[in-house]
C-alpha positions in Angstrom: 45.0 21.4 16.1 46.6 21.8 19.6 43.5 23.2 20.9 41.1 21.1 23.4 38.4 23.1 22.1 39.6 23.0 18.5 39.5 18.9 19.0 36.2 18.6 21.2 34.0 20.9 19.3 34.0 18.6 16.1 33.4 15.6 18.1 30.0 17.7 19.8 29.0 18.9 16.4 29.2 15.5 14.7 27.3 13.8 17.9 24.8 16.6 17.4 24.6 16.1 13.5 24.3 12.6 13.7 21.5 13.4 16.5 19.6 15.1 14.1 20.0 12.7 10.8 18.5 10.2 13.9 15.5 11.8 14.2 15.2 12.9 11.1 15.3 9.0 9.6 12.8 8.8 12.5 10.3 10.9 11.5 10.6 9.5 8.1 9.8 6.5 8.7 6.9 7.6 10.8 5.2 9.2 8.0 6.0 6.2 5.8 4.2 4.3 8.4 1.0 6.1 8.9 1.0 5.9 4.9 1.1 2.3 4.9 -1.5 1.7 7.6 -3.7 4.4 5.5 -3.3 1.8 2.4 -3.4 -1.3 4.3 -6.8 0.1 5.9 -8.0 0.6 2.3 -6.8 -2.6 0.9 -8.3 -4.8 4.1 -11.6 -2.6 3.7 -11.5 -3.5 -0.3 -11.1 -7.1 0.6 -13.8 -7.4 3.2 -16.1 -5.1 1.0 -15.9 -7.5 -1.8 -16.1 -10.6 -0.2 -19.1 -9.5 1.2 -20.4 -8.3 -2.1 -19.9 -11.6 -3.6 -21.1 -14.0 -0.7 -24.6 -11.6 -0.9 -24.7 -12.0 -4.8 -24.1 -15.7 -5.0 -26.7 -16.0 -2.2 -29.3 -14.2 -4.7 -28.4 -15.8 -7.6 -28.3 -19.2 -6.6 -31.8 -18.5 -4.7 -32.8 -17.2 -8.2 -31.6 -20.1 -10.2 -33.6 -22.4 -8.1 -36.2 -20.8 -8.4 -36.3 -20.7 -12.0 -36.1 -24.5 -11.9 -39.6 -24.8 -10.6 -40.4 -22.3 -13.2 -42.7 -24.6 -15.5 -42.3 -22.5 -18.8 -39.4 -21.6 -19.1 -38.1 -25.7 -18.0 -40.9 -26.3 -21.0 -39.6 -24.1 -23.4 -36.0 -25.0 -22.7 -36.3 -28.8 -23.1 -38.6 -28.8 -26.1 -35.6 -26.0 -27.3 -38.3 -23.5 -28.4 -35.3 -20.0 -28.3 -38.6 -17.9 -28.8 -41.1 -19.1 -26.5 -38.1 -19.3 -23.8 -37.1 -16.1 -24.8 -40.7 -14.8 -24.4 -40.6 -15.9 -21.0 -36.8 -15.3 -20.0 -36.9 -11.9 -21.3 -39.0 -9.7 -18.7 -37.5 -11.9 -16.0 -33.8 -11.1 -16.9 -34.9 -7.3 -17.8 -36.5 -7.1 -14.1 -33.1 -8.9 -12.2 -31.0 -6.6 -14.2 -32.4 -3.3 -13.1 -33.2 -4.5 -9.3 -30.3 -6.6 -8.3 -27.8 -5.7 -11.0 -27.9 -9.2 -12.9 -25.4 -9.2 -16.3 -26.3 -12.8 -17.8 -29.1 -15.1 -17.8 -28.0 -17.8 -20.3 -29.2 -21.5 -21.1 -26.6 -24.2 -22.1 -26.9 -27.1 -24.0 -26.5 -30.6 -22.2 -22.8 -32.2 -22.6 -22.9 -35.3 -25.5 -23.9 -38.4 -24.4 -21.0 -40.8 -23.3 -18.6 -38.0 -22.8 -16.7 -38.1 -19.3 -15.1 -35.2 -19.3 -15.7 -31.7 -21.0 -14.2 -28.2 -20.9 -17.0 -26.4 -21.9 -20.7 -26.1 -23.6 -23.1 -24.8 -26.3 -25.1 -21.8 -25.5 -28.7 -22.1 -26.5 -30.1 -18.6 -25.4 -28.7 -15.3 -24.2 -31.2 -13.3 -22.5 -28.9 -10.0 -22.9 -27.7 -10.7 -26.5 -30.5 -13.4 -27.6 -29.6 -13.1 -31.1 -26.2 -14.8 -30.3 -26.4 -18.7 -29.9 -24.6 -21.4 -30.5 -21.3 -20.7 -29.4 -19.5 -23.1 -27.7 -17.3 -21.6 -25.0 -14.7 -22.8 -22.0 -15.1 -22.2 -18.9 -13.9 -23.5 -15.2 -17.6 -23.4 -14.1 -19.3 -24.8 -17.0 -16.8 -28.1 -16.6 -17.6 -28.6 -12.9 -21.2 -28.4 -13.6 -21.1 -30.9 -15.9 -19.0 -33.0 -13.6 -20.9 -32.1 -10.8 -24.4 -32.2 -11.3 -25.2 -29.6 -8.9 -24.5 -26.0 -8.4 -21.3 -24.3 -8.9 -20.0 -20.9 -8.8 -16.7 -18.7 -9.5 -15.8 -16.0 -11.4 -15.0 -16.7 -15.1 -13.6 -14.3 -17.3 -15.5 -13.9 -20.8 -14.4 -12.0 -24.1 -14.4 -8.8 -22.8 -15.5 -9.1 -19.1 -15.5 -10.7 -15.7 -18.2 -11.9 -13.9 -19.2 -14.3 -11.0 -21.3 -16.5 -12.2 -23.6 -19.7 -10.7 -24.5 -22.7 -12.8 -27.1 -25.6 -12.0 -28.6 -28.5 -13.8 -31.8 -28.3 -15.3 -34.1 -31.0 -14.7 -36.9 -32.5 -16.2 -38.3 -35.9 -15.5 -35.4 -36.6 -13.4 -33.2 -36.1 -16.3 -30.7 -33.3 -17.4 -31.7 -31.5 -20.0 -29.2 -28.6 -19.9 -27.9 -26.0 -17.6 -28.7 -22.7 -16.2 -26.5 -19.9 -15.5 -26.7 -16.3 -13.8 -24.2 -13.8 -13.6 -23.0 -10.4 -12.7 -20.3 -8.4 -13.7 -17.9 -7.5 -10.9 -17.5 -4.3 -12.2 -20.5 -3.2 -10.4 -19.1 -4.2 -7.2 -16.6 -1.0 -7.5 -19.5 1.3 -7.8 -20.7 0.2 -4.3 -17.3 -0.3 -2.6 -16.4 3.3 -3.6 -19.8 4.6 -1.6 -18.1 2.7 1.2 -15.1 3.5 1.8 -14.2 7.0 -1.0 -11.7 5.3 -2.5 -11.0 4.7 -6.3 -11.4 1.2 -7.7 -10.3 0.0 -11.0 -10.9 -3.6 -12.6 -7.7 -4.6 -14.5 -7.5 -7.1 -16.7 -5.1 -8.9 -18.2 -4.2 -8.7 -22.1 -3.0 -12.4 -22.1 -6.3 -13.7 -20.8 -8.2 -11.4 -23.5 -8.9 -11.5 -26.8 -7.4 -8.0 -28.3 -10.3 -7.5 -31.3 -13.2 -8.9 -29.3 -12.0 -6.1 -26.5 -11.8 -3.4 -29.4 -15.4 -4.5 -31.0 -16.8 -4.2 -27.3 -15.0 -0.8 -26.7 -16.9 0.4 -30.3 -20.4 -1.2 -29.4 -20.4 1.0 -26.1 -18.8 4.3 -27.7 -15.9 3.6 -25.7 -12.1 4.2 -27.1 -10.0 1.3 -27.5 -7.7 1.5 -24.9 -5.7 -2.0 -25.0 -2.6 -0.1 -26.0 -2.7 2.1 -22.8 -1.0 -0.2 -21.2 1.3 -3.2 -21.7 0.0 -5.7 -19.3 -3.2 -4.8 -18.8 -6.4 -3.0 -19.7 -8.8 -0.8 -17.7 -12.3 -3.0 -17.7 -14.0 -0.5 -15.0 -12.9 2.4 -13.2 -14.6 4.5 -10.4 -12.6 8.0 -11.6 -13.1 10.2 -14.2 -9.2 10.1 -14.6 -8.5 6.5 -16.1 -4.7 7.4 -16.3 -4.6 7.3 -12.4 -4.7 3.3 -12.6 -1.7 2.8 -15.2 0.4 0.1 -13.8 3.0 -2.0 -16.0 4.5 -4.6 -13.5 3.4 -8.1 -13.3 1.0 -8.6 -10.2 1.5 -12.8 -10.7 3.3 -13.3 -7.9 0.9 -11.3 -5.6 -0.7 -13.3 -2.6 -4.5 -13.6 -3.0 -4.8 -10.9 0.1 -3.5 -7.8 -1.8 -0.6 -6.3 -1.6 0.4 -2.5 -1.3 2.5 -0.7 -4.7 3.7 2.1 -3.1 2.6 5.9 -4.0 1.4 7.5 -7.1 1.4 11.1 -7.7 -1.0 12.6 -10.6 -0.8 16.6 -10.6 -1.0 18.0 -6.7 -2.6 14.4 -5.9 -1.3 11.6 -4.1 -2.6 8.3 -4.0 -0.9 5.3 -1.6 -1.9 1.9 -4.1 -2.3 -1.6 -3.4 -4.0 -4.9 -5.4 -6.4 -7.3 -4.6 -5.9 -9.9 -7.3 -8.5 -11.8 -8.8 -8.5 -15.5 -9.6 -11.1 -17.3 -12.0 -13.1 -20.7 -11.0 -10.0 -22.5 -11.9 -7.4 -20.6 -9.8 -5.6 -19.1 -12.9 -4.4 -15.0 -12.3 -7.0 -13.2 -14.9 -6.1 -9.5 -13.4 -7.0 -7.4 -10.4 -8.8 -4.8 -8.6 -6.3 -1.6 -8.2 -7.6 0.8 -5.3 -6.1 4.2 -4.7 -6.6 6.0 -1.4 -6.5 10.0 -1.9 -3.6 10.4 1.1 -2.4 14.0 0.3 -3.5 15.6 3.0 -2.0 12.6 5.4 0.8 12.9 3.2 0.9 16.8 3.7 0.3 16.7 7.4 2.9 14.6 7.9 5.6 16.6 5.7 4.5 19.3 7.8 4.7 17.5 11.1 8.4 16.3 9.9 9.4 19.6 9.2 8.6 21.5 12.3 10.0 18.7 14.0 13.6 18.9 12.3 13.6 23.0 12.6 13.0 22.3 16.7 15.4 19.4 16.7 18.2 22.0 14.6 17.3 24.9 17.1 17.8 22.4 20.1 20.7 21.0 18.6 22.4 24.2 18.1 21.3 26.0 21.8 22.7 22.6 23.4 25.9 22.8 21.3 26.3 26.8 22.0 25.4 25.4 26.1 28.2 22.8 26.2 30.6 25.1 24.6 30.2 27.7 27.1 30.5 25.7 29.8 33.2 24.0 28.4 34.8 27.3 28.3 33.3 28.5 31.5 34.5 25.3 33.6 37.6 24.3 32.2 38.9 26.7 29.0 38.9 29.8 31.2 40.4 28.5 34.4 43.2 26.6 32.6 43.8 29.9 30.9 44.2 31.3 34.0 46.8 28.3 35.7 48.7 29.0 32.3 48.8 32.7 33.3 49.8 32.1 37.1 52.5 29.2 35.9 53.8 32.3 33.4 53.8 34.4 35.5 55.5 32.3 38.8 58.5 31.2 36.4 58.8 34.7 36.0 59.8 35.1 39.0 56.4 36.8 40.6 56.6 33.9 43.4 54.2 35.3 45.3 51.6 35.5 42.7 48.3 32.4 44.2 45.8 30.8 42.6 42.7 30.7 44.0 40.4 28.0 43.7 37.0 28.4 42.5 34.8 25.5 43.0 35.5 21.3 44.6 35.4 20.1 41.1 38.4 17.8 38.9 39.4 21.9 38.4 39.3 23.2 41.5 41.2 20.3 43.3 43.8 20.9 40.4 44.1 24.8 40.8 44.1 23.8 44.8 47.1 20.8 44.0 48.5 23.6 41.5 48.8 26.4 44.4 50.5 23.7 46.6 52.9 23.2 43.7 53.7 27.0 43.5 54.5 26.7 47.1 56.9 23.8 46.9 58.3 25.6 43.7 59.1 29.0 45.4 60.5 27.3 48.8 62.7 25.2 46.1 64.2 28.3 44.5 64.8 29.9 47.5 66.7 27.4 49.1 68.5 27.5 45.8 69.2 31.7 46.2 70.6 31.1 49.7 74.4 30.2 48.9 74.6 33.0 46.1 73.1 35.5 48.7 75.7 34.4 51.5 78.6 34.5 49.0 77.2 38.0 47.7 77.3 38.8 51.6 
């Protein structure tokens, strides 16, 4: 490789190669960017959407609860523990919050022993969605600060087979506790609403270790529903806003998420591409019970994108390539060409063609050289015929 062009033209390929892997990591990460700000738009809007959802529906219920407690009946009907009469009166009021504001339970609980300091959970004297079960004493984060705290509390709590946010107050009469009174709705319907909102999918997942496996399957049955806990290893699919469940399989652990959310990347289902992310869900006493998983459709973002790459890379090869074909004809213009021609004129001059000149073309590094070069000849020739002058006068 004694060539100058032979040695310079890799060097301005490679510069020109690496130019282009630049960009091309460039436009990459671009598209990866507007990805991420199209999930991180969806997650915020998820986060806000359900905050607000929550804030408006412990608002109602809590207005609700009291006033129930002023309700006369039903505070009769409760403390002389007459289930029918209470469910006479319950009923129609549960039936009416249910189909207007979405309520999911309306339940009564028994008052905590007498003397206890401390308990984890109650009794349930009357279900106004399942009244025919009573008497079931359950745990629960909210039912234990109620008790402790005499006044109302509410949080989500998870139950056999669902989650809802729930508020619980103290039922008086005649200044004394005779039990407590709870309403609740399922979070599940908050997906419906935040889909309206924003198009996105939403999906409710819940986790296996916080359920109970044949309470989830007799649930699934009672509905018509298949039983789907072995769809997935950590979790199971309690709600879902698509008609394609299969969309919101996820297997990772999502403990160690922050409470804010937290993207997972893309999925692709057939020519579909979703960007993911999580809002986890805590219950009332701050333990990880699952999530809601919300998919943004971003093919066409994802498409444009592709697209937008593309073009860009086939103009950055084409300009790449003119540039490189530019430098290498001037290279060849400016300097190959004229030192070919000094070679010739030097070959030619030790020859023995003296008088043979070099003209120069242009001020440049060249055209001072083929200028310093002509000097040289000059020098050169006057040299060797200084050097002829003896031999001529002896030949003489």
């Amino acid at each position: 490789m004694h060539s100058i062009k032979a040695k310079i033209i890799p060097i301005v390929g490679a510069s020109l190669l690496i130019g282009s892997v630049a960009m091309a990591w460039l436009f990459n990460r671009s598209y990866e960017k507007t990805l991420d700000r199209a999930s991180d738009q969806a997650l915020t809007q998820a986060r806000e959407s359900f905050q607000i959802q929550k804030k408006s529906a412990i608002e109602l219920m809590s207005a609700s609860i009291q006033a129930m407690q002023g309700n006369q009946v039903l505070v009769d009907a409760f403390a002389n523990r007459d289930r029918d009469q209470l469910g006479q009166a319950a009923g129609p009021i549960f039936d009416d919050f249910a189909k207007h504001f979405g309520v999911t339970h309306w339940n009564y609980w028994e008052s905590e022993p007498e003397g206890t300091a401390e308990v984890k959970g109650l009794v349930n004297f009357y279900r106004a969605a399942t009244p025919k079960k009573f008497g079931e004493f359950l745990e629960r984060a909210t039912l234990a600060s109620v008790v402790r705290q005499k006044s109302f509390v509410d949080g989500l709590d998870l139950g056999n087979t669902g989650f809802a946010l729930r508020v619980v107050g103290p039922v008086y009469r005649a200044g004394k506790v005779i039990g407590y009174f709870e309403i609740g709705k399922d979070i599940a319907s908050f997906l419906d609403s935040m889909k309206k909102q924003s198009g996105s999918e939403y999906g409710l997942m819940l986790l296996k270790s916080t359920l109970d496996e044949k309470k989830w399957a007799s649930s699934r049955t009672s509905r018509g529903l298949r039983n789907d806990w072995e769809d997935m290893k950590e979790f199971v699919l309690a709600k879902n806003t698509s008609p394609d469940a299969s969309i919101f399989n996820y297997d990772k652990t999502i403990l160690g998420i922050p409470t804010t959310g937290e993207q997972l990347g893309l999925v692709t289902k057939d020519t579909t591409m979703f960007a993911r992310a999580v809002l986890p869900i805590d219950d009332a006493s701050g333990k990880r019970v699952g999530g809601v998983f919300i998919l943004t459709n971003v093919t066409e973002v994802y498409r444009h994108a592709i697209d937008t790459r593309n073009q860009a890379l086939v103009f950055i090869v084409a300009l790449n390539l003119l540039v490189g074909v530019g430098l290498w004809l001037l290279f060849h213009v400016l300097i190959v060409r004229r030192l070919d021609r000094l070679i010739v004129v030097a070959t030619r001059v030790v020859g023995g063609e003296y008088q043979t000149r070099i003209e120069s073309t242009s001020k440049d590094e060249i055209g001072r050289f083929e200028k310093l070069f002509d000097q040289f000849r000059e020098v050169f020739v006057s040299v060797v015929a200084e050097a002829e002058k003896p031999r001529n006068e002896k030949s003489a």
